[in-house]
C-alpha positions in Angstrom: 70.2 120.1 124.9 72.5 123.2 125.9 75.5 122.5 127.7 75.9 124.9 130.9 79.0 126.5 132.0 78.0 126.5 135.5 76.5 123.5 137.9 73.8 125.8 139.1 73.2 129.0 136.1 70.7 131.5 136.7 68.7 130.2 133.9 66.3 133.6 134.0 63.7 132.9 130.9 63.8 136.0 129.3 61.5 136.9 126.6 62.2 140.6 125.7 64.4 143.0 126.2 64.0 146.7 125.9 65.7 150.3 126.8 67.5 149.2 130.2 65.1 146.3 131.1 64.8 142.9 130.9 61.4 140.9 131.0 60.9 137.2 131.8 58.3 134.3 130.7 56.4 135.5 133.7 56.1 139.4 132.5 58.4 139.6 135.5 60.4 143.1 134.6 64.2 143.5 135.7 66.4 146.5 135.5 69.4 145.6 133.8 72.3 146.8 135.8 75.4 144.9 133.8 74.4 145.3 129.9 75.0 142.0 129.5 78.3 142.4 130.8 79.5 145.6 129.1 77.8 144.4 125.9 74.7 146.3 125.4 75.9 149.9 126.4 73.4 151.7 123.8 70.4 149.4 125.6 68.4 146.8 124.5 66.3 146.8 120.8 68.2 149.9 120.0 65.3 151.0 116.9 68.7 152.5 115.2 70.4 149.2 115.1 67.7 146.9 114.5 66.3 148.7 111.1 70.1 148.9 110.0 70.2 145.1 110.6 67.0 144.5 108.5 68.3 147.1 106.0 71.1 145.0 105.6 69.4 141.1 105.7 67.2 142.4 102.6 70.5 143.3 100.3 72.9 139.9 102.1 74.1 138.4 104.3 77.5 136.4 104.6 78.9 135.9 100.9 82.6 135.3 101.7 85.5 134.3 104.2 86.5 138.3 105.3 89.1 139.9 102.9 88.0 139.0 99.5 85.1 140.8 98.3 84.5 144.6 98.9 80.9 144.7 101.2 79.6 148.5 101.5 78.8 147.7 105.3 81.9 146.4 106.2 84.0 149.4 104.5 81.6 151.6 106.2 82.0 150.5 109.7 85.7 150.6 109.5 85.8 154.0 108.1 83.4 155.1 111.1 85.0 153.2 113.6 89.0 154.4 112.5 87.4 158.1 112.9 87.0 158.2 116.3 90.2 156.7 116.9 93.7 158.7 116.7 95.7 158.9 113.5 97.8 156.0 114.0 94.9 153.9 114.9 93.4 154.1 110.9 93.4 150.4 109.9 90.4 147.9 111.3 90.5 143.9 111.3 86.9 142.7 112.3 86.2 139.6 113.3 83.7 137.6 115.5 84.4 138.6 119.5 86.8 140.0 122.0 88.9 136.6 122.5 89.5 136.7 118.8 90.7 140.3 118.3 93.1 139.1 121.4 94.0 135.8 119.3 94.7 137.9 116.5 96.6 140.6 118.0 99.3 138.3 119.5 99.8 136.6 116.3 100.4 139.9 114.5 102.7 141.0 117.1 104.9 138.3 117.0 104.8 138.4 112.9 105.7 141.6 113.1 108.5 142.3 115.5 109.6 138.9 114.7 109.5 137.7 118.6 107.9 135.6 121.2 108.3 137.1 124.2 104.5 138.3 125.7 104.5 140.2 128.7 101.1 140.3 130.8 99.9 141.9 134.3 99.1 140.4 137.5 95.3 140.4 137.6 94.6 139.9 133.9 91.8 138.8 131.6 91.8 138.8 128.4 89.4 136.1 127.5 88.9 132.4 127.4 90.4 130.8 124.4 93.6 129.1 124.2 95.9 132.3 123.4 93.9 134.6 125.5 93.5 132.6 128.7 97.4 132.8 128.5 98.0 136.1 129.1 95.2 136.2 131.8 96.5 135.5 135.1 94.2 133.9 137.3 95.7 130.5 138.1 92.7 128.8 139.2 91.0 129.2 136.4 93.9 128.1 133.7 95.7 124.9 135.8 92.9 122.1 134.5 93.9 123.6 130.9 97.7 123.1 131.0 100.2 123.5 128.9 99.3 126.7 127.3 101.3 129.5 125.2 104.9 129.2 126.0 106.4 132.5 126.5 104.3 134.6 128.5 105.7 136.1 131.7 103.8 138.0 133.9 104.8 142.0 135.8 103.2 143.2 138.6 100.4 145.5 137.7 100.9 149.3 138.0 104.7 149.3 139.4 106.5 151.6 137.6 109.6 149.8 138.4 108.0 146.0 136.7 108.1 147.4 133.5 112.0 147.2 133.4 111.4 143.5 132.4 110.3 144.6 128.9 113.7 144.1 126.6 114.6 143.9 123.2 113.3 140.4 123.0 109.6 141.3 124.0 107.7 141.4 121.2 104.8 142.8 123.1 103.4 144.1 126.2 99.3 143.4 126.7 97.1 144.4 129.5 93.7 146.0 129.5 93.8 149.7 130.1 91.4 149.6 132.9 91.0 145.8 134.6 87.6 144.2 134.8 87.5 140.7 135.9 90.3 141.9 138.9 87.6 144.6 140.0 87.3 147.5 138.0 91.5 148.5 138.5 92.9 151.6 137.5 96.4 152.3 136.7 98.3 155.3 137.4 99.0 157.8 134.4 102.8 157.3 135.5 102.4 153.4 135.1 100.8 154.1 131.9 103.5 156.3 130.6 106.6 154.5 131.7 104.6 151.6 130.2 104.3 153.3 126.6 107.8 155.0 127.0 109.8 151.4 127.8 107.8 149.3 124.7 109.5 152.6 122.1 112.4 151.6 123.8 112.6 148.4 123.2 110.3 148.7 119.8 108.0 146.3 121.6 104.6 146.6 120.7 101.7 147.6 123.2 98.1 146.3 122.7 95.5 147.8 124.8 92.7 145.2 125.2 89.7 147.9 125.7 87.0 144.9 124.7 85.6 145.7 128.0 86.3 149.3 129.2 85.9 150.7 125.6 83.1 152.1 123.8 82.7 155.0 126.3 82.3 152.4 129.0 84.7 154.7 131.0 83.5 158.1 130.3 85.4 158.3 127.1 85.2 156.5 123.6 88.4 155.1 124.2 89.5 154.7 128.1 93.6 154.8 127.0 92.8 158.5 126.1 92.5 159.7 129.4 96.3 158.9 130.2 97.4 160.3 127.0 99.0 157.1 125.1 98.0 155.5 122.1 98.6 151.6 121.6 100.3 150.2 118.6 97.5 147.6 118.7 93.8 148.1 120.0 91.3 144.8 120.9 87.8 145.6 120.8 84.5 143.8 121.3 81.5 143.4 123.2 79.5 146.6 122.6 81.0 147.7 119.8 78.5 145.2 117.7 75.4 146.7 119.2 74.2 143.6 120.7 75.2 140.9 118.1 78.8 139.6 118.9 82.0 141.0 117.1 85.2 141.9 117.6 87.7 144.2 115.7 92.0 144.5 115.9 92.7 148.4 115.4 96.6 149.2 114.6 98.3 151.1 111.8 98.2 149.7 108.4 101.9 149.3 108.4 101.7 146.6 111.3 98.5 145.6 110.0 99.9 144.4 106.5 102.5 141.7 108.1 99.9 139.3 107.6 99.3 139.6 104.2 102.4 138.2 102.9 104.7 135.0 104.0 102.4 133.5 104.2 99.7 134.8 102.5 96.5 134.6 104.5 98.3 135.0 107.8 95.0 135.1 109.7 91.7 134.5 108.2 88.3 134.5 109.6 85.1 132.7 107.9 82.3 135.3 110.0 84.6 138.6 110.8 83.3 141.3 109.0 80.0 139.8 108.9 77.9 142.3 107.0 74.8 142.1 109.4 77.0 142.7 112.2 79.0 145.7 110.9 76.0 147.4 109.9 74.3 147.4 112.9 77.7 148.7 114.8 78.4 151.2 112.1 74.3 152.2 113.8 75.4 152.1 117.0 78.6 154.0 116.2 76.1 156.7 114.3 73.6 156.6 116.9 74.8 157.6 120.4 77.7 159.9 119.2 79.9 158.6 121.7 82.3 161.2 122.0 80.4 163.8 123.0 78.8 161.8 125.9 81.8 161.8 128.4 79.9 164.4 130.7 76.8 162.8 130.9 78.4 159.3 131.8 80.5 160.6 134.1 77.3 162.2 135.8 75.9 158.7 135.7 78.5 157.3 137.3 78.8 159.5 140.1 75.2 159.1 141.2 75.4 155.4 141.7 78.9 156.6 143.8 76.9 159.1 145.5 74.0 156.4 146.6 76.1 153.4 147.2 79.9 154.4 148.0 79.0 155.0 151.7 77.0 152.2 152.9 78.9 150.1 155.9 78.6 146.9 154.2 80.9 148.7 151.1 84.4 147.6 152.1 85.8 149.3 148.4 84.7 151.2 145.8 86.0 151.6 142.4 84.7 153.6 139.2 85.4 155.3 136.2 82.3 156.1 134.4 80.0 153.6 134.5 82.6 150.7 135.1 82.0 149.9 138.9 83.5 147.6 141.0 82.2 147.0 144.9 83.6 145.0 147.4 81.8 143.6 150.4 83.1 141.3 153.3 82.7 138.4 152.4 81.8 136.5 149.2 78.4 135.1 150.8 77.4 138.4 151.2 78.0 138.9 147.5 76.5 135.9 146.3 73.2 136.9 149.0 73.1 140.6 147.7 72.9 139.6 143.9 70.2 136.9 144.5 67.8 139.4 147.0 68.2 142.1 144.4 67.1 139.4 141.2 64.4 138.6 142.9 63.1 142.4 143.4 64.2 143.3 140.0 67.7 144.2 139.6 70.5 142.4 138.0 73.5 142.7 139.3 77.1 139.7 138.5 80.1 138.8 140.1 83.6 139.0 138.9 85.3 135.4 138.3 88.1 136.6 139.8 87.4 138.6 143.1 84.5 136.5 145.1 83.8 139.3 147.4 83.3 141.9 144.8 80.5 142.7 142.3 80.2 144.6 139.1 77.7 147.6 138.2 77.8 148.3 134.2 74.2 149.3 133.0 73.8 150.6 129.8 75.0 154.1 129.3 71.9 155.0 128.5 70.4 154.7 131.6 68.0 157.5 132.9 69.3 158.8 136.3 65.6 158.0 137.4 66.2 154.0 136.8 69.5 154.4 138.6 68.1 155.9 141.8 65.2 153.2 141.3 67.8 150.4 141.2 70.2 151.6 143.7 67.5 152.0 146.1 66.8 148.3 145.9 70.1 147.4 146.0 70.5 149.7 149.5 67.6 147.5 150.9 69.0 144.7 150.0 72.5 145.9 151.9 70.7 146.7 154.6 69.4 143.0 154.8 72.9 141.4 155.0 74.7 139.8 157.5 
């Protein structure tokens, strides 16, 4: 029996998945307009991905806790991954999903500077494991989990001013560059800079969590580059592994190598760097050439704006690339609009954290034919609402 994490879950049957569509037991096809929740950006049964995963099951699969034997896949991935990065971002630590890169990067900061002190944002989320759900900030969601990490105080997201609170006895400052369960937020470049400008000050580290907004999710590989920063620490997941789940901590080899040593085997993962799994996101990595496609996700993006932006049921609308966030009145209406456009074949999902708001994140691949096809069905379905 599979335990649910929800009284009532959707519980679609689905049998295949292909391109941007998803079809059920019934033959029932959907459009798939979240990717699985940022996950399968490069769409579904990428051919790429899925011979590069068979290429690897016929050599191995897992032969050893990450970290002790040299695997071609692994050392391949990294090396890709690293490149599209900038210069100080050249050392990769993969392991199994976004929570775990998070995990892993407040350890290291803390081994590293020496500190305890973790400094988080109003609106938050970094994922649902112990460390994680403590520097995410919705309160509801973390009281029937109490006590959790010790040491994590929370600033007020995008004040200039907030940032003041990062001293000498931070050891670092986390938030994700663009926020996804709070809506789809974006800061302001001054945030940003006064941000990376007070952590040198203090020699406090910043980690980006971009396990969400990354992977050209924004309109660029990485979203930090469009405010001209680079994090001492990067967190990455979702659809970086193509489909099949990973995660990976990018930081210099300098910070990087505090966990070799005192102790030895600082943090260890039995299934990071799985071989299967880095070879079919080195594909993915090879496949969609990310950083050329900025323009054409940006154009993407701005046609779902175009179509749905200005309906009177739309109360707020955010976006940067093909992250979108939508606010209606009320969260019925939400919960009614999601459930209308299922049934007429469109999937849409909530955020956890803002009941009257929805997310949009198809896969980047997307034809600007399915999004006019889907967006007209969710316009009916607007239309329908109380």
């Amino acid at each position: 029996m599979l335990a649910n994490t929800t009284c009532h879950p959707v519980g679609l049957k689905i049998k295949k998945a292909k391109g941007c569509k998803l079809i059920d037991d019934s033959g029932k096809e959907y459009l798939d307009f979240i990717a699985g929740v940022s996950v399968n950006n490069l769409g579904h049964s990428v051919p790429e991905i899925n011979d590069a995963i068979i290429k690897q099951l016929e050599n191995h699969a897992h032969v050893m806790v990450y970290g002790e034997y040299q695997q071609e896949s692994v050392t391949r991935f990294c090396d890709t991954l690293s490149s599209l990065l900038p210069n100080a971002l050249n050392t990769v630590y993969p392991l199994n999903s976004g929570t775990e890169a998070i995990e892993a990067a407040l350890k290291i900061a803390k081994r590293h500077t020496g500190r305890s002190k973790i400094i988080s944002f109003t609106g938050a989320y970094h994922g649902n494991t112990h460390g994680s759900m403590s520097v995410s900030s919705n309160e509801y969601k973390k009281t029937a989990f109490r006590p959790l990490l010790p040491g994590v105080e929370f600033l007020e997201w995008n004040s200039i001013d907030a940032v003041e609170a990062i001293d000498t006895d931070t050891a670092c400052v986390i938030l994700e560059t663009i926020q996804g369960d709070a809506g789809v937020r974006i800061p302001s470049s001054a945030f940003m800079t006064a941000l990376r400008e007070q952590c040198n000050a203090c020699s406090s580290l910043l980690i980006l969590d971009e396990i969400q907004c990354g992977y050209g999710r924004s309109g660029q590989f990485s979203a930090f580059s469009q405010f001209e920063i680079t994090p001492d620490i990067l967190c990455l997941g979702k659809a970086l592994g193509g489909g099949l789940p990973i995660g990976a901590v990018v930081s210099s080899k300098e910070i990087l190598d505090c966990i070799q040593s005192k102790p030895e085997l600082g943090h260890i993962t039995t299934f990071g760097g799985n071989p299967v799994v880095c070879a079919a996101a080195n594909a993915g990595l090879l496949k969609y050439k990310l950083l050329e496609r900025s323009l054409e996700v940006e154009e993407k993006g701005q046609l779902i704006e175009n179509l749905l932006s200005e309906h009177a049921k739309v109360t707020s609308f955010r976006r940067t690339g093909l992250m979108i966030g939508i606010n209606l009145e009320t969260a019925n209406q939400v919960s009614e609009l999601i459930q209308k456009c299922r049934e007429r074949g469109v999937l849409l999902f909530w955020f956890l954290s803002v009941p009257n708001g929805f997310r949009i994140s198809p896969p980047l691949v997307i034809s600007k034919e399915e999004i006019k096809e889907g967006c007209a069905i969710i316009l009916n379905a607007l239309n329908e609402l109380q």
